[in-house]
N, C-alpha and C positions, 0 to 999 in steps of 0.2 A: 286737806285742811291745813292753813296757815297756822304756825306754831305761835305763840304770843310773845315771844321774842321776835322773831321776824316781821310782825306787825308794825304798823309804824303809830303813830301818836293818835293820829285824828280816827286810824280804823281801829283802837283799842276804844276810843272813846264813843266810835259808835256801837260796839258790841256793850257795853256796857249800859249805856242808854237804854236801850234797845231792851237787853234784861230789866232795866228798873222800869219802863213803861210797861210792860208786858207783865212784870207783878201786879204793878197798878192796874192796868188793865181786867188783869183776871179776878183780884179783890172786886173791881167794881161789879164785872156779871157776876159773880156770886152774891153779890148781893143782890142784883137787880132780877135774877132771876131764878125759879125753884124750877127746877128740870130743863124745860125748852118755853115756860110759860113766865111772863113774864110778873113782879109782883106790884098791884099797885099800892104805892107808899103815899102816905099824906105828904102835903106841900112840905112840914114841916122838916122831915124825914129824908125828903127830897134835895132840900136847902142845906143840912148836914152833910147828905152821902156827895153831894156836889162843893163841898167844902171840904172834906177829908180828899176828895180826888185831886183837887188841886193844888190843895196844900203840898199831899206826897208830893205829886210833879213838881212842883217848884220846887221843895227842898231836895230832890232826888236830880233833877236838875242843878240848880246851884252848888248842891255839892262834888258833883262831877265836873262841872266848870273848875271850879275852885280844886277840884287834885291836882287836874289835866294841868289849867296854866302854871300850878305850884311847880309841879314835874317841868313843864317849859322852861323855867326860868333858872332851872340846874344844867338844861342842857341846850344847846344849839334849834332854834323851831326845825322842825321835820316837816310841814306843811311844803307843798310843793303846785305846780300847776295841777298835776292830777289829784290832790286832794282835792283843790278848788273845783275842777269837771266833775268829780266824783258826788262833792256836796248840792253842786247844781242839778244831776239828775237827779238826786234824791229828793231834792225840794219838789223839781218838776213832778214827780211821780208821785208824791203827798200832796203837791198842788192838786192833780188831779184826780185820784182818789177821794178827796176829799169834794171836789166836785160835781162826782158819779155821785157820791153818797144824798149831796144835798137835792141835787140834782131826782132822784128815786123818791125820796122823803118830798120834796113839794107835787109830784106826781102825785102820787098815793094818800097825799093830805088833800090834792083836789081830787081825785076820783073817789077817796071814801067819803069827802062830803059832797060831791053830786048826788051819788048813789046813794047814800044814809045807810038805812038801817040793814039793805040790800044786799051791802058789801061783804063779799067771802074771799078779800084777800091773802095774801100769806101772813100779811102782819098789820098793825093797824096803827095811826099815829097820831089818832085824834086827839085822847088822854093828854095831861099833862105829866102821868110818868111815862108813856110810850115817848111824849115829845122830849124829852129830857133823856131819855134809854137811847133813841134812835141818832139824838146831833151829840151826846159824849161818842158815843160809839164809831161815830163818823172820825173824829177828831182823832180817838188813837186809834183808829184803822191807818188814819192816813199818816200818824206819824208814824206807826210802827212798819209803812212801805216803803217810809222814807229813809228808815235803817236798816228794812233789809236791803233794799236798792244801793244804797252806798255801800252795802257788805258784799252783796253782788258783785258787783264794777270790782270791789278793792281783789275782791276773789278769784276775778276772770278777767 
């Protein structure tokens, strides 16, 4: 494991991300779900727990922004061509992740309303909290492969 001194700028600031979405992340299933089952919330409830998610992210966000370039502007940029390749797989791999995800979910929103009432899939995404539980969830799966992916690379 890379010591945090030997790290360089941009792979400090993806471990770090990387934690603060992963808090958010986990606040959000705890709320969204009691055991493996998911809970249905009124719209109202909904519109809340989908404004505190994003709130965090943004200010969790921003403020990581806002250390990182503080910290630049004391020292010389450390950003390098390999940071740049490094940032692009990881885009690429949250590009894509994120379009397996959508990809599974419009599947499964047409076969469960072919089928109706028939349907005994693994999960169901008719609801409007299953459709709200299923596209957050896509969103930080695919960012959170997007930070390990550049942790990876910065790693190996």
């Amino acid at each position: 494991m890379t010591r945090i001194e030997d790290m360089t700028e941009p792979q400090r600031q993806s471990w770090i991300t990387l934690i603060a979405d992963g808090v958010v992340f986990i606040w959000f299933l705890r709320r969204m779900l009691s055991g493996r089952n998911l809970i249905d919330l009124p719209p109202g409830e909904l519109l809340a727990t989908f404004a505190v998610v994003v709130g965090w992210t943004i200010v969790a966000h921003v403020v990581i922004a806002i250390i990182f370039d503080t910290r630049r502007k004391d020292k010389a940029p450390q950003s390098d061509e390999r940071d740049s390749d490094i940032a692009r797989r990881g885009d690429r791999t949250g590009y894509y992740v994120l379009c397996c995800f959508v990809n599974v979910f419009i599947v499964t929103f047409l076969i469960e309303n072919a089928v109706g009432e028939k349907y005994q899939g693994p999960f169901s995404v008719v609801s409007p909290t299953a459709i709200f539980f299923w596209l957050i969830c896509a969103v930080y799966c695919a960012d959170l492969a997007k930070q390990i992916t550049k942790l990876r690379h910065y790693h190996g």
